[in-house]
C-alpha positions in Angstrom: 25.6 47.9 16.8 25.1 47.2 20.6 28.8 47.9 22.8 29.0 44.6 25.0 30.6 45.4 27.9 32.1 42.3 30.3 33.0 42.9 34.0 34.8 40.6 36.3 33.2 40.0 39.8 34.9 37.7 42.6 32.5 36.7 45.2 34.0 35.7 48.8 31.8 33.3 50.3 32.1 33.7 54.2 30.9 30.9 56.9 28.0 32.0 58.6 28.4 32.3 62.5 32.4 31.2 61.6 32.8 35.6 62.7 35.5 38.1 61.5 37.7 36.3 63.4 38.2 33.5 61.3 39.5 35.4 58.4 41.5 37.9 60.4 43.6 34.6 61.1 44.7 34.0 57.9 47.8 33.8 56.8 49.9 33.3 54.2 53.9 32.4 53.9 55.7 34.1 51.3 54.9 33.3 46.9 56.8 30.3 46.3 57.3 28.5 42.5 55.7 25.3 42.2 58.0 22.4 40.9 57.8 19.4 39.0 61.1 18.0 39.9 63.4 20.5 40.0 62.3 23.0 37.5 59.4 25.6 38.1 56.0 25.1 36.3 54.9 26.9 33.3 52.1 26.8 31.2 51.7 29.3 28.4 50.4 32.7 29.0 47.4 31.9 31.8 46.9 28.8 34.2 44.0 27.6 35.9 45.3 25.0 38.8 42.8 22.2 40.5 44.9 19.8 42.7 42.9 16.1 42.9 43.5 12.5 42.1 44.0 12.3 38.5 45.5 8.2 38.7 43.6 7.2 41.6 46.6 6.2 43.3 45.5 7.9 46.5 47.2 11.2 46.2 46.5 14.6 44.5 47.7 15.5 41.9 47.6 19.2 39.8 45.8 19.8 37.0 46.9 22.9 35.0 44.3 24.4 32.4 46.2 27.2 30.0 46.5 29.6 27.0 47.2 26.5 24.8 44.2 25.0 25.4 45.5 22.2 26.8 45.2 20.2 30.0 48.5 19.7 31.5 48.8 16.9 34.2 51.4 16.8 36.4 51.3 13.5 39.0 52.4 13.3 41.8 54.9 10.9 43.2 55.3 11.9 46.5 52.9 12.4 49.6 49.9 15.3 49.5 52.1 16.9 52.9 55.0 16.8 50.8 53.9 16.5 46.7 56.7 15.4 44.4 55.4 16.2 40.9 56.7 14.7 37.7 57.5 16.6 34.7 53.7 17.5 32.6 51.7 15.0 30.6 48.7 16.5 28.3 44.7 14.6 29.0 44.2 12.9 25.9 42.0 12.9 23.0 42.0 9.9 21.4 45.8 9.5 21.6 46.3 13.1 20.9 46.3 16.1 23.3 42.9 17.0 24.3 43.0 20.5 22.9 40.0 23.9 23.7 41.0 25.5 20.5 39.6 28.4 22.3 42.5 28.4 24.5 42.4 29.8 28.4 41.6 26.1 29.3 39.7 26.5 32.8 38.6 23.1 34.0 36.9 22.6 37.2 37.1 18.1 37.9 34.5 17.0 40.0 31.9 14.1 39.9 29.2 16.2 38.3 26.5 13.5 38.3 27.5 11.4 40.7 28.0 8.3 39.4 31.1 7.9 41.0 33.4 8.8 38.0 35.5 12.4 37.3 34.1 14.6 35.3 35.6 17.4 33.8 33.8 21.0 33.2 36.0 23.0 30.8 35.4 27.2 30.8 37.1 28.1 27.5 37.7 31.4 26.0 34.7 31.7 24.4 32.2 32.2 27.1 31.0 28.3 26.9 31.7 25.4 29.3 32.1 22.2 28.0 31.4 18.9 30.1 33.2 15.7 29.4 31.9 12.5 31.6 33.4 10.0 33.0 32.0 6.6 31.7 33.3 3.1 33.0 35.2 1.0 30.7 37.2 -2.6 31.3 40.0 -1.6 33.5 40.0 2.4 32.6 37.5 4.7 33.1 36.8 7.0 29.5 35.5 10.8 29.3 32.9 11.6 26.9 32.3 15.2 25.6 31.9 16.4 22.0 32.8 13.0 20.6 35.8 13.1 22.5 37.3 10.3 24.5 40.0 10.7 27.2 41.2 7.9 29.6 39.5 8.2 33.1 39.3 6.2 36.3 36.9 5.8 39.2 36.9 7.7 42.4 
């Protein structure tokens, strides 16, 4: 039997002609928790964050990916200088949670093909990545992926 054997690479892109300078400027404030309301967020065992505008209400919110598998939402009601974000809500799957069984939920939402609608690439566990498309519907917008549905909007 053949030992597999996985390594874990992070690749800094740098600006070309941007110079050393650039990053030798950057700084950081001190760790700080990350609140919906007033209480700290947690996700169980690993998150994978990806601030955007989930309700197309102009402002970004943050979209958690964890160990559950799940998707966890959490909008934001204040400004993008100064979020305010409610307590979490899970993406759905026809009514129910929209669940990697997996787990290690990694999504990436972008406008993959361009039609103007979010997309959502999920890395799971597993290795695989999982696409689910945004598809225009009366007055919502739907994801597709693996016969699964999720309510979506337009950019």
């Amino acid at each position: 039997m053949k030992k597999l054997t996985i390594q874990r690479i992070v690749i800094l892109f740098i600006c070309a002609g941007c110079g050393a300078s650039v990053l030798a400027d950057l700084e950081f404030g001190p760790k700080e928790l990350v609140l919906a309301g007033a209480n700290p967020i947690w996700v169980p065992g690993y998150s994978v964050p990806s601030y955007v505008d989930w309700n197309n209400d102009g402002r970004k919110d943050l979209a958690v990916g964890a160990m559950d598998g799940k998707l966890h939402i959490y909008l934001n009601q204040g400004t993008d200088a100064a979020p305010d974000l409610a307590a979490a809500i899970f993406a759905q799957n026809n009514g129910l949670d929209l669940i990697d069984y997996n787990g290690r939920l990694s999504p990436a939402i972008v406008d993959m093909n361009g039609d103007g609608y979010l997309d959502v690439l999920v890395g799971s566990q597993d290795g695989n990545v999982h696409l689910y498309q945004g598809i225009p519907e009366p007055a919502t917008i739907l994801l597709v992926g693996f016969g699964v549905l999720m309510l979506r909007r337009k950019l």
